[in-house]
C-alpha positions in Angstrom: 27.9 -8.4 44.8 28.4 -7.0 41.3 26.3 -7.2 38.3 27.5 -9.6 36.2 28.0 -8.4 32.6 25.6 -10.0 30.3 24.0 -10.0 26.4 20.9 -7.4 26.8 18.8 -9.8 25.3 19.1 -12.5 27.8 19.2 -10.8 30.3 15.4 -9.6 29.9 14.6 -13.4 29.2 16.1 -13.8 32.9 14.3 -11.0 34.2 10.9 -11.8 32.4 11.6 -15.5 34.1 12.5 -14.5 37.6 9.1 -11.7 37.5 7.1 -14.6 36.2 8.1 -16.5 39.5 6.0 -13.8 41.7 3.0 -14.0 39.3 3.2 -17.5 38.9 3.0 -18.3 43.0 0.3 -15.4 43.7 2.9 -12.9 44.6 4.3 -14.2 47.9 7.1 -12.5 48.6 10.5 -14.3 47.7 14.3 -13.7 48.8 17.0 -14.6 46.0 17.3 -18.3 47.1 13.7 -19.0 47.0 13.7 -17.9 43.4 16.8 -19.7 42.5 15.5 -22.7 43.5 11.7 -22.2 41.8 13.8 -21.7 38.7 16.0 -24.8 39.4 19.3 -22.5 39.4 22.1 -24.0 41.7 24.9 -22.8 40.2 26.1 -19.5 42.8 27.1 -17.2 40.5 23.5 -17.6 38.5 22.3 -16.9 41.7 24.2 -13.8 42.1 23.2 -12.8 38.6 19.3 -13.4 40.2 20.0 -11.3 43.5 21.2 -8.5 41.0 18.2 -8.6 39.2 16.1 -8.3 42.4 18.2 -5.6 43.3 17.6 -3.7 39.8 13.9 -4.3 39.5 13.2 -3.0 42.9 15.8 0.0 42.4 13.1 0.8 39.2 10.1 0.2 40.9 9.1 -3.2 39.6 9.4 -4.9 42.6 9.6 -3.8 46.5 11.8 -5.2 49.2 9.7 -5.8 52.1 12.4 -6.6 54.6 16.2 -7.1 53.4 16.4 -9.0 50.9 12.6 -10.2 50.6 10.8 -9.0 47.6 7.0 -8.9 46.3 5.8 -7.1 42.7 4.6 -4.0 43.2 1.5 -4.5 41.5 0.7 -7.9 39.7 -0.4 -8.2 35.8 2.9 -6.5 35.3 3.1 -8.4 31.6 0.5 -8.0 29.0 0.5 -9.1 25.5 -1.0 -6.6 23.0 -0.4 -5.3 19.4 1.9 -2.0 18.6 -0.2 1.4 17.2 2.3 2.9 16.2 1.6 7.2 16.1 3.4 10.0 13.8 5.9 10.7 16.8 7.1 7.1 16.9 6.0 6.0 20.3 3.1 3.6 20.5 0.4 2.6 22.3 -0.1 -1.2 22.9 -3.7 -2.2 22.2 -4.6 -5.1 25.0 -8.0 -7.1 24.8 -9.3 -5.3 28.1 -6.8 -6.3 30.5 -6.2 -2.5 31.1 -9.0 0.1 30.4 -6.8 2.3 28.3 -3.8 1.8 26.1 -0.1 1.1 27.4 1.9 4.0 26.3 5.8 3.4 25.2 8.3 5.7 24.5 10.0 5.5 21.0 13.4 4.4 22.8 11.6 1.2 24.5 10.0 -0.1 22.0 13.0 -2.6 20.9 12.5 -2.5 17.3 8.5 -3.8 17.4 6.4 -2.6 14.1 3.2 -1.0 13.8 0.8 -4.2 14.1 3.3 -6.4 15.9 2.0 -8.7 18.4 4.0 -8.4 21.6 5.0 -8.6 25.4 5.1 -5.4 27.3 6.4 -5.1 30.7 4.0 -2.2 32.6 5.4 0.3 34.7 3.4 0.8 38.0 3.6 4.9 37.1 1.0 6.1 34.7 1.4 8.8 31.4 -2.0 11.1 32.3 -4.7 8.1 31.8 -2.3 5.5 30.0 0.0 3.0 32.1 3.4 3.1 30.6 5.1 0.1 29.6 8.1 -1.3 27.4 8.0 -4.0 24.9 10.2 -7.0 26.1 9.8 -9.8 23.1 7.9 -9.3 19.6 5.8 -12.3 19.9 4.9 -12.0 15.9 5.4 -9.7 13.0 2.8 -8.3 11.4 4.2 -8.1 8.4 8.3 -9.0 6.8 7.7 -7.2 3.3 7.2 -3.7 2.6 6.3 -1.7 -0.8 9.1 1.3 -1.4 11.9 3.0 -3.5 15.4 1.7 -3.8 18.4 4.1 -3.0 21.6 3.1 -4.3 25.0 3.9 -3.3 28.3 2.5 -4.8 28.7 -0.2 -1.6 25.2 -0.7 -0.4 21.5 0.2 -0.8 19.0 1.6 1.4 14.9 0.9 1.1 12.5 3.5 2.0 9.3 2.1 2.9 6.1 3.9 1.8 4.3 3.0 5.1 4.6 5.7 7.0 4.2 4.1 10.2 7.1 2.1 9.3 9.8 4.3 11.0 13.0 2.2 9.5 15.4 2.5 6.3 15.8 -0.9 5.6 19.5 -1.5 4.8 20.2 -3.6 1.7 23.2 -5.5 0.8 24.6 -5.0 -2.6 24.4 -9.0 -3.4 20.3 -8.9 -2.4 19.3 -6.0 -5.0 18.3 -8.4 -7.3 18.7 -6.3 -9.9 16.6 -3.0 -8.8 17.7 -0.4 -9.8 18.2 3.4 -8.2 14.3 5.2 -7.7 12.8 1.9 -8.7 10.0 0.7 -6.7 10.1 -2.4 -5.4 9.1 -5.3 -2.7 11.7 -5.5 0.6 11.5 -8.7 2.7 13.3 -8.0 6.3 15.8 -11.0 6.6 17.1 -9.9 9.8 17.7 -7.2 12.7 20.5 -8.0 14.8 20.6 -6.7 18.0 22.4 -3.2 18.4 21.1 -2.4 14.6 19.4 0.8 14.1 18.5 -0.2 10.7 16.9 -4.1 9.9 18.7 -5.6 6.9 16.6 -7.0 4.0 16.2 -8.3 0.3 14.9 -7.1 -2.6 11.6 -9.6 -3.6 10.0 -8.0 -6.4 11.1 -5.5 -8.4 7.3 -3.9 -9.5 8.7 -1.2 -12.0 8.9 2.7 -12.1 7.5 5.1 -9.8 4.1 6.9 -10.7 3.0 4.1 -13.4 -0.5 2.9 -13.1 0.6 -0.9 -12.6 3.5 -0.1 -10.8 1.3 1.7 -8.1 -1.3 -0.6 -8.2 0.5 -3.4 -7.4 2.3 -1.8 -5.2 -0.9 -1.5 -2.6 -2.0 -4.7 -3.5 1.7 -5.9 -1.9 1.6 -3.4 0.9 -1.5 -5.3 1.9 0.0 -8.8 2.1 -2.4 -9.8 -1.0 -0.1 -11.9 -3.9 0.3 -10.6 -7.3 -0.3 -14.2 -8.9 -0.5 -17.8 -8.5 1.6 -20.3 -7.8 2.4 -22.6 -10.5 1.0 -25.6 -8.3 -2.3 -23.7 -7.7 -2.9 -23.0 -11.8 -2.2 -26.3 -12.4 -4.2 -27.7 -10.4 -7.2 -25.9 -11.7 -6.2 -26.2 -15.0 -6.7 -30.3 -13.9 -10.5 -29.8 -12.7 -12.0 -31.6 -15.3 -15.1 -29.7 -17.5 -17.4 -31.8 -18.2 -20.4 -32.6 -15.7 -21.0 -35.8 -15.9 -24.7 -37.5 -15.5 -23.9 -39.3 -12.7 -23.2 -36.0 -11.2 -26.3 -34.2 -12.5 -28.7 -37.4 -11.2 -27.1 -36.5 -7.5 -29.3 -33.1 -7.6 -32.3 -31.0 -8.1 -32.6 -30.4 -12.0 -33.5 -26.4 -12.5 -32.6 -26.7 -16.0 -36.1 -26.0 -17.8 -37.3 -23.1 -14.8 -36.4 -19.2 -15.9 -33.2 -18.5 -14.8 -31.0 -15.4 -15.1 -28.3 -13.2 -13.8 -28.0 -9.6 -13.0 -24.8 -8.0 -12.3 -22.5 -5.3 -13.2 -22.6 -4.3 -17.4 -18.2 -5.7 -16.7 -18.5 -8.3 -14.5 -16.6 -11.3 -15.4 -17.8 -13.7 -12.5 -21.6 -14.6 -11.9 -21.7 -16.4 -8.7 -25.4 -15.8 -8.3 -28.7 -16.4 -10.3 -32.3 -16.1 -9.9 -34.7 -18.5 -11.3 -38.4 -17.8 -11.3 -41.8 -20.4 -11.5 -45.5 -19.6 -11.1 -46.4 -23.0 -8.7 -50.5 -24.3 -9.4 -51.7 -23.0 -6.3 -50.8 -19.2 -7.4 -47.4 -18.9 -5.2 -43.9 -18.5 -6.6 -40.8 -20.8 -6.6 -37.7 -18.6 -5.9 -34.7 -20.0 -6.4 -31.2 -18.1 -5.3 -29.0 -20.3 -6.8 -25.3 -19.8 -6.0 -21.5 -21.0 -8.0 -20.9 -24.3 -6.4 -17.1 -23.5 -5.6 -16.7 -25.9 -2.6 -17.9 -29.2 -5.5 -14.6 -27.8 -7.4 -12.3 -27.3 -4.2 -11.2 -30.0 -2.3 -10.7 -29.4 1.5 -6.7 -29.3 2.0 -6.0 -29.1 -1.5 -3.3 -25.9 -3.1 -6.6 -24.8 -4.4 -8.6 -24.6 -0.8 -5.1 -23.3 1.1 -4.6 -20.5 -1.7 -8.3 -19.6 -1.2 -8.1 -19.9 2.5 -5.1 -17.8 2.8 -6.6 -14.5 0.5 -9.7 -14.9 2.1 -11.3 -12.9 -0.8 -11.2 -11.3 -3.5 -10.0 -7.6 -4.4 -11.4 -4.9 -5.8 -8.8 -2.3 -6.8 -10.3 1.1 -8.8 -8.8 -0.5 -12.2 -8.7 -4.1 -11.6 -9.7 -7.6 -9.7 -7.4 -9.7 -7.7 -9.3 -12.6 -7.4 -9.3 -15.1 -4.4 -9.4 -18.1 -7.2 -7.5 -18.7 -10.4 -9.6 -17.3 -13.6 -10.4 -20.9 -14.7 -12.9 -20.9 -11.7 -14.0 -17.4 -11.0 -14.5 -17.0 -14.9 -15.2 -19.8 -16.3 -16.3 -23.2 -13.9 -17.4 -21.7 -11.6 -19.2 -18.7 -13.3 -23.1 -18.9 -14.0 -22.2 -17.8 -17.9 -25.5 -17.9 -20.1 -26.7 -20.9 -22.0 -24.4 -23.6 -20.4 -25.9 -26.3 -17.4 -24.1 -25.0 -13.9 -23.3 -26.8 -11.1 -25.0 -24.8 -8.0 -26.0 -24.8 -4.3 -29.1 -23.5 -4.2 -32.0 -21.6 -1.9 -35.5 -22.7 -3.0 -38.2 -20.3 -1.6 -41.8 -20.9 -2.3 -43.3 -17.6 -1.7 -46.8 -16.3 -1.6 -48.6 -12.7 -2.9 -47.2 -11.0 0.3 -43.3 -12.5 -0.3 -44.8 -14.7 3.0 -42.3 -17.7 3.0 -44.5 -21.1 2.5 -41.8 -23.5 1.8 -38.0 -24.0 1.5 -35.3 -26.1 0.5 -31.4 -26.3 0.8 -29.8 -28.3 -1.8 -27.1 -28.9 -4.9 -29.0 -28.4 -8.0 -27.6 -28.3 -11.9 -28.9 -25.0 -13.8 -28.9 -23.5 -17.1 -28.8 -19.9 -17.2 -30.9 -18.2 -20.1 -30.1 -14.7 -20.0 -27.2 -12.6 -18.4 -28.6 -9.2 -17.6 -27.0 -5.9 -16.8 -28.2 -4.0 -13.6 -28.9 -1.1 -16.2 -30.9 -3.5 -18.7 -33.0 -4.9 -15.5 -33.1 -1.3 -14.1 -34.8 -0.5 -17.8 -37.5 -3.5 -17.5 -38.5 -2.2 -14.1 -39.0 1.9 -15.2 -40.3 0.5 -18.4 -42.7 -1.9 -17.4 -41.2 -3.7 -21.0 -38.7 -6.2 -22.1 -37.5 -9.6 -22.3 -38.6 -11.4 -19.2 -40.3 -8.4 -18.2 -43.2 -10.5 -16.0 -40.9 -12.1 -13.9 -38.9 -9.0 -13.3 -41.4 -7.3 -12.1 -43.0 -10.0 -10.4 -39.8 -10.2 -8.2 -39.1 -6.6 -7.8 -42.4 -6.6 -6.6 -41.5 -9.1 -3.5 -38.1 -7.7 -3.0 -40.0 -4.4 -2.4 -42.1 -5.9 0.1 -39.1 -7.7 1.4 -37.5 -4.7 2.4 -40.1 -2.9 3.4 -40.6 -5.5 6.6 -36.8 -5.4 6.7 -36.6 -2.4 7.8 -40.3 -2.4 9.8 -38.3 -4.8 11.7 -35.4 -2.4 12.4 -32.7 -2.7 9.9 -31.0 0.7 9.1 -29.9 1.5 5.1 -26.7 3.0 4.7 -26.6 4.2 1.6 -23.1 5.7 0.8 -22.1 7.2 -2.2 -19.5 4.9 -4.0 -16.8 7.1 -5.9 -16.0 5.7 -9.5 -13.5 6.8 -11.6 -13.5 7.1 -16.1 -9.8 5.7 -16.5 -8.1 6.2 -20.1 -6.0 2.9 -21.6 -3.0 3.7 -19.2 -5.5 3.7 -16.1 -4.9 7.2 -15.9 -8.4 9.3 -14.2 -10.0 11.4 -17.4 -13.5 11.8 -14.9 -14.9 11.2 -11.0 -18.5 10.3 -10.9 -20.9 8.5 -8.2 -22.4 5.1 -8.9 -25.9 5.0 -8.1 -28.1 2.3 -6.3 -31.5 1.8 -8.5 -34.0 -0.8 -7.6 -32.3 -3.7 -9.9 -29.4 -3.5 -7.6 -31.6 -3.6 -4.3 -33.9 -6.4 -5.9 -30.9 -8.9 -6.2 -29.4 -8.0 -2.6 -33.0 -8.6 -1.2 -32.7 -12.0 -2.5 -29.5 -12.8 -1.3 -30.3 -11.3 2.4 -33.1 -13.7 2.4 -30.7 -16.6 1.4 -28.2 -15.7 3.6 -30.5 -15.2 6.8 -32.4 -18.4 5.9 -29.6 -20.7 5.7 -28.3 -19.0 9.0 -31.4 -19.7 10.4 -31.5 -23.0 9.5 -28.2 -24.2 10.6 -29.0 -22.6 14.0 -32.2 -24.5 15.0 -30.1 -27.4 14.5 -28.7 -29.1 17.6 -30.0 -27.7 21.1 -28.6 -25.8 23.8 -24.7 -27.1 24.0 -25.2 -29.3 20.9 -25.5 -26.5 19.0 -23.8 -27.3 15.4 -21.0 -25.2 14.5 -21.3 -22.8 12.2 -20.1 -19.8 10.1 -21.8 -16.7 10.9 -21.7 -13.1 9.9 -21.8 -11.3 13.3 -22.6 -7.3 14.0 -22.8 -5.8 16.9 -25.6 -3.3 19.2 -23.2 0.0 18.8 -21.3 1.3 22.1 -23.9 3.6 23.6 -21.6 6.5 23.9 -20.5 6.6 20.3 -24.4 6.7 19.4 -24.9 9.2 22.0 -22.0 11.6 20.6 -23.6 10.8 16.7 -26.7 11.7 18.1 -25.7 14.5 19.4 -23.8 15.9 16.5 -26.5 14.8 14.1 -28.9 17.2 16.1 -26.7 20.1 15.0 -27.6 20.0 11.0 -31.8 19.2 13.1 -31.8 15.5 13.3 -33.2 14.1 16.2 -31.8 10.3 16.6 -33.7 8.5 19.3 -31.7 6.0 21.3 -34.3 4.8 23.6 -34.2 1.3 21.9 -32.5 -0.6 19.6 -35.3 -0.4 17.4 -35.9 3.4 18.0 -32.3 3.6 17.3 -33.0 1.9 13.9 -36.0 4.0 13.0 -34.5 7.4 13.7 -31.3 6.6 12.0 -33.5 4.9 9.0 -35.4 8.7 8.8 -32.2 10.2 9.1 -30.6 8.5 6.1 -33.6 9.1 3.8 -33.8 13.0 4.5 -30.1 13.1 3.9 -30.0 11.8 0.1 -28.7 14.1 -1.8 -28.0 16.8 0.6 -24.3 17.6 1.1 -23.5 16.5 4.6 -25.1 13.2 2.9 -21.6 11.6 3.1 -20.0 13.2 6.7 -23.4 11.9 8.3 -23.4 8.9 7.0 -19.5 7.8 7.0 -20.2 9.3 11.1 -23.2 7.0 11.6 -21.1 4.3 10.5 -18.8 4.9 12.6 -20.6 5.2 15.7 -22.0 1.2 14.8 -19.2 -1.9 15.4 -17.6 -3.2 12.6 -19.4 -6.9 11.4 -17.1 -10.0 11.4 -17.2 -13.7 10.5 -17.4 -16.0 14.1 -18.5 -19.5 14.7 -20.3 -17.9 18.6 -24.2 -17.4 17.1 -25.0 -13.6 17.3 -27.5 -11.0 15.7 -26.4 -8.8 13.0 -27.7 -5.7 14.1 -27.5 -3.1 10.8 -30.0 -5.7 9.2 -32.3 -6.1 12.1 -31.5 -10.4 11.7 -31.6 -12.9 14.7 -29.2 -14.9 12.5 -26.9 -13.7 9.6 -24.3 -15.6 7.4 -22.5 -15.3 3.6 -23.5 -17.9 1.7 -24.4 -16.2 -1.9 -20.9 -15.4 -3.0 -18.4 -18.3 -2.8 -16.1 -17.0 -5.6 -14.9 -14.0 -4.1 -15.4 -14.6 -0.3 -13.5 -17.5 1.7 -16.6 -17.5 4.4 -19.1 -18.5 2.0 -17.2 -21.9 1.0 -16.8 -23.0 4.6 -21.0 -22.1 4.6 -21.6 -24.5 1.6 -19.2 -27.0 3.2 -20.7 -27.3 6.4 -24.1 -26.8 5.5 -23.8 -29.9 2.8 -22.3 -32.2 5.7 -25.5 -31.1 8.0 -27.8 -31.9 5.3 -26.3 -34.8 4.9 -26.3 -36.0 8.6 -22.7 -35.5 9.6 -22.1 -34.4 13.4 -21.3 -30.7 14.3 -17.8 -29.6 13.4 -14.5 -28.9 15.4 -16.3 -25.1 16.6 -12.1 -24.2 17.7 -10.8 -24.9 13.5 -13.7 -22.7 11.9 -13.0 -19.6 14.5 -9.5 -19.7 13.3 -10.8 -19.7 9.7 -13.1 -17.3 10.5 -10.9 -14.5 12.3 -8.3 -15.1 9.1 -11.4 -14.6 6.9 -12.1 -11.3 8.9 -8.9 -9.6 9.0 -8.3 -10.7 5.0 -11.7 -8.9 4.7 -10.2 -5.5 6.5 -7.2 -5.8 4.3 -8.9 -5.8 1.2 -11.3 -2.7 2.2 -8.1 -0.4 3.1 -6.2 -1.6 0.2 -9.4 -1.0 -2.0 -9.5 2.5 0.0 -5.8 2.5 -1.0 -6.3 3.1 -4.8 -9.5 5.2 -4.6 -6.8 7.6 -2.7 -4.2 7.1 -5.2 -6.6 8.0 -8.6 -8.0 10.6 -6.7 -4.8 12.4 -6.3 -3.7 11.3 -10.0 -7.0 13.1 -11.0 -6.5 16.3 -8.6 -2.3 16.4 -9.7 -3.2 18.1 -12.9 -5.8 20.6 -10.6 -3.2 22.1 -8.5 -4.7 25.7 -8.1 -8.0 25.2 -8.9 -11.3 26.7 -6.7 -13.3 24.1 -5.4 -16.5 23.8 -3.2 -15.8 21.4 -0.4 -17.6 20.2 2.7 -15.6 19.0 5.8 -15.3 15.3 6.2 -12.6 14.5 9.1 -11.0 16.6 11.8 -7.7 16.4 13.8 -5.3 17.9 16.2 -3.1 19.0 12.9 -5.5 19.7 10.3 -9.7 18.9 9.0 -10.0 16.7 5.9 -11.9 18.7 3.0 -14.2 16.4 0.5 -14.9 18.4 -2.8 -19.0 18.2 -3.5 -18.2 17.8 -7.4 -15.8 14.6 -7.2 -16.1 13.6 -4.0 -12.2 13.5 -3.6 -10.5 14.4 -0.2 -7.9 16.3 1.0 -6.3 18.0 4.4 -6.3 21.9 5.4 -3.1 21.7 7.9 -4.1 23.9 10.8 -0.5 25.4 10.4 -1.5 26.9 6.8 -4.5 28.7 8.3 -2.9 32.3 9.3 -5.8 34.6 10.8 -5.7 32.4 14.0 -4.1 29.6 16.3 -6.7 26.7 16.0 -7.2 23.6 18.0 -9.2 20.4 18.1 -13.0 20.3 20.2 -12.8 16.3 19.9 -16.1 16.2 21.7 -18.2 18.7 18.9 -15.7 17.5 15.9 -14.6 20.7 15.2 -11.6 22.8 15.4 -12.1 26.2 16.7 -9.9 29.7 16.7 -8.1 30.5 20.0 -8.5 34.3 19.9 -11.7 34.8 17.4 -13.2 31.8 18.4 -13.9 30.8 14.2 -15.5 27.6 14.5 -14.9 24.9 11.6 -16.9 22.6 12.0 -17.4 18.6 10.8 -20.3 19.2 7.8 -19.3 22.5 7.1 -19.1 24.2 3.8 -15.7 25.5 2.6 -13.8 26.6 -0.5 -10.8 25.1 -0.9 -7.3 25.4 -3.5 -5.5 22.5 -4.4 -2.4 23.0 -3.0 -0.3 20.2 -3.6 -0.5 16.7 -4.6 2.1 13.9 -3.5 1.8 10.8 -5.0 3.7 8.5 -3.8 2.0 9.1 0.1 -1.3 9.1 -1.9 -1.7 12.7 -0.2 -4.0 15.9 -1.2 -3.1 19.4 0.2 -5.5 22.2 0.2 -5.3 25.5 0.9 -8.4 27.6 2.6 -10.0 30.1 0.4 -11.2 32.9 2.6 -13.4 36.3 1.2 
């Protein structure tokens, strides 16, 4: 019987159906019939078409035929669904959720036009790559992304769109009709339209046309695109906050706790524009104090459902670019609503604390108040009342420094570790271009008002979570991190011990301890930033889930986000739900609020690389006028083709390529971070000290060279 000639592409929707039959009835072995008639397929010549697929599957080594004509898989869990990591070579490895221990490898040629982050169905090979099955992709289940950032080429008939994501391997081709009016070199939005089957290229549109190359705007809008984040709001969302009416009415104020005549002020950066956070202080009769963490209350303002709640929803929060703040609401909220500005009554959900001597918690209460802010303070006016001892509300600054100190103190008795990472900040001219690089310090007014929100956060968590009991647990939002892996910790430890720290991994808590010892004698030494960034590493990453779990890194049974509702989606859904619990209604639907939450979580991702983004891109904007200047570095990163230099002055990065370094053939040593000479046996090593040369700065891939300065 001959194959019958057929589109590719339904033909591996036949093949995936007639492989499904074995999995589907435990892998029994079938002749051609017996799957013909499982797939209700009488017609004989769609049976032949089934015998020939049989025939081909076995021939590659899907299937076996036990007896003429009688087949069985070869192995069952031949189809896995997973998401595309794309490498530098173009092959991929598809990323399952532990249905395989490693990776599925495919081939560049197999991977039928699938994306880096694309969800999809891969067909696995029973013969292995070294420790990776090998597998080809045979339907993209979902696209990561449609729209890419990149630089129109134009010829007389037709355009072509080279992406700026260099794991996005494809030209997209452009019709003349869908430039849009882009011009040649501009940079631009592309939105894939299509990718018909035999197509090397996918064909697209221009979207946005974002302006010329290597302009501040230009670029940063550019990563805000690459990320998925919008450059602005719909017309429907500003008008509807433009509707929200201002005034707060006294039926609305006689509905809550009235905070109005207690101390209250905020404390955030010198150009902050949004105060979603205030503290107001009371001495009670009995000597104790009544803390109040009162927090924007956003979810009074937005409506479940409403353009407002979807727009919010689908951001998930708000982003902090070098230059600039996208935020996750329109600035009639996040500025001005919703804001906690000075001198004007506030609508807030709020965390009452009554607190003794010993910051021992005596009393508390979860509820919607009204406020009226009296001061707004700097972190550098605060940080002045503190060193001072002297200045306006100077009493109850100190007064809560004082149990913020003693907060943290049992904080970390208890096993919390403090990260404390140098935060790279840039002096940018009018036109955003970098005139200076310097590092933003963490003082005590800065730890004082994170304290307080910790303690807000963990209590409401707390709360919510002795509600309910076993199964009836209510559902809830939580802020979730995980015990590290312990080989990761091992391998820090292990590296740590090199520059004589000792990291004990007996316990969790010895773990904490050790790390917590390790991160105070670093301060200020120059492997500060490799040992931390490592350490941080070596821990999971924390995400928003409804499924109650510790939060390791701060050493709390229960963790959520409730303190900043105008830039985080997470902490709305907190004040929602924990306003229908105070109010008696039943747990909620536990399957909607996961959703919410993994959306909330990857949104969360996006924002931190496109945040990384720009730090990358005004580092090499700063460095581009450097080229050939000496600097003292200290390696940050290493890899098989090159270790990442950070320069101690600015703290900006860049890559030796192993190929530029002549005295010697090196290689990676994974396991010791290091990459080491072949016949000398040099060893660079992660934490090293080195003098580099900037070499050469390309902007557009937000990439640094250096060259290694050697005696």
């Amino acid at each position: 019987m001959s194959k019958k000639k057929s589109n590719s592409s339904i033909d591996q929707v036949l093949t995936q159906m007639v492989l499904d039959i074995f999995e589907q009835n435990g892998n029994t072995p079938l002749n051609y019939k017996q799957v013909s008639a499982k797939l209700n397929v009488r017609d004989p010549e769609a049976r032949d078409v089934i015998f020939d697929i049989l025939k081909n599957e076995a021939n590659k080594g899907v299937l076996k035929e036990l007896t003429p004509g009688k087949f069985q898989l070869l192995e069952l869990k031949t189809f896995i669904e997973g998401t595309v990591d794309l490498t530098n070579d173009g092959s991929a490895f598809i990323v399952t959720a532990d249905e395989f221990e490693n990776d599925i490898f495919v081939a560049p040629r197999k991977l039928r036009n699938a994306l880096n982050g694309d969800r999809v169905r891969v067909y696995v090979y029973a013969k292995s790559r070294g420790k990776n099955k090998e597998g080809e992709v045979i339907e993209i289940l979902q696209r990561a992304k449609m729209e890419f950032t990149g630089i129109v080429k134009l010829s007389e008939r037709f355009a072509f769109f080279i992406p700026d994501d260099r794991k996005m391997m494809h030209d997209i081709f452009i019709p003349i009709s869908e430039l849009h009016g882009a011009k040649n070199g501009i940079k631009a939005v592309a939105e894939i339209t299509d990718w018909p089957v035999d197509a090397k290229n996918p064909i697209g549109r221009i979207k946005h046309i974002l302006g010329k190359q290597g302009e501040n705007d230009t670029e940063m809008n550019a990563i805000l695109a690459e990320y998925g984040f919008p450059l602005s709001f719909t017309a429907e969302v500003e008008h509807e906050a433009e509707e929200i009416p201002e005034i707060i009415t006294s039926e609305e104020i006689s509905k809550r706790r009235d905070f109005r005549n207690v101390t209250t002020f905020t404390i955030d950066p010198f150009d902050a524009k949004d105060f979603d956070d205030a503290l107001s202080f009371k001495q009670l009769e009995n000597g104790n104090y009544e803390i109040g963490v009162h927090i924007a209350d956003v979810s009074h303002y937005i409506k479940p459902d409403s353009a407002l709640d979807k727009e919010a929803d689908e951001r998930g929060t708000s982003v902090y670019l070098v230059d600039r703040v996208i935020p996750m609401l329109p600035e009639r909220l996040s500025n001005g609503l919703c804001s906690l500005r000075p001198k004007e009554d506030k609508l807030c959900f709020s965390a009452i604390f009554e607190m003794d001597e010993d910051a021992q918690i005596k009393n508390q209460w979860f509820g919607k108040t009204v406020i009226h802010s009296n001061r707004r303070f700097s972190y550098e006016e605060v940080q002045e009342v503190i060193e001072n001892k002297a200045g306006e509300f100077e009493q109850e600054i100190l007064k809560l420094n004082d149990l913020a100190y003693k907060l943290r103190e049992r904080k970390f008795k208890n096993g919390a570790i403090s990260f404390e990472t140098t935060e790279v900040k840039f002096k940018l001219d009018k036109d955003g271009k970098p005139t200076g690089v310097y590092v933003k310090e963490r003082k005590d007014a800065h730890k004082l008002i994170e304290d307080f929100m910790l303690l807000a956060n963990r209590k409401v968590a707390e709360y919510v979570s002795n509600m309910g009991k076993g199964k009836h647990k209510y559902t809830f939002v939580y802020r979730v991190h995980d015990t590290p892996k312990p080989e990761a910790l091992a391998n820090f430890a292990q590296f740590a011990a090199r520059f004589g720290y000792k990291i004990n991994t007996k316990s969790d808590k010895e773990t904490a301890k050790s790390l917590n010892y390790l991160m105070e004698d670093v301060e200020g030494k120059k492997e500060q930033n490799v040992l931390t960034q490592l350490a941080i590493r070596s821990m999971a990453k924390a995400i928003y889930t409804t499924k109650s779990s510790s939060h390791y890194g701060l050493a709390f049974d229960y963790y959520t986000h409730f303190t900043s509702p105008i830039r985080r989606y997470p902490d709305v859904m907190v004040h929602r739900l924990l306003f229908h619990y105070l109010n008696g209604g039943q747990s909620a639907n536990a399957e909607h609020y996961e959703k919410l939450c993994q959306h909330s979580s990857q949104m969360e991702k996006k924002a931190a690389d496109a945040e990384r983004s720009s730090v990358k891109y005004k580092q090499a904007e700063y460095l581009k006028d450097q080229v050939g200047s000496v600097y003292s570095g200290v390696i940050s990163g290493v890899t098989e083709w090159g270790m990442y230099v950070e320069i101690i002055e600015n703290k900006c990065e860049g890559m030796i390529r192993l190929r530029d370094i002549s005295d010697d053939f090196y290689t990676l040593d994974e396991k010791n971070y290091a990459i080491i000479g072949q016949r000398k046996k040099k060893v660079y090593q992660l934490g090293d000290e080195v003098m580099i040369r900037v070499k050469n700065v390309d902007l557009t891939k937000k990439q640094i060279d250096f060259s290694l300065v050697t005696d």
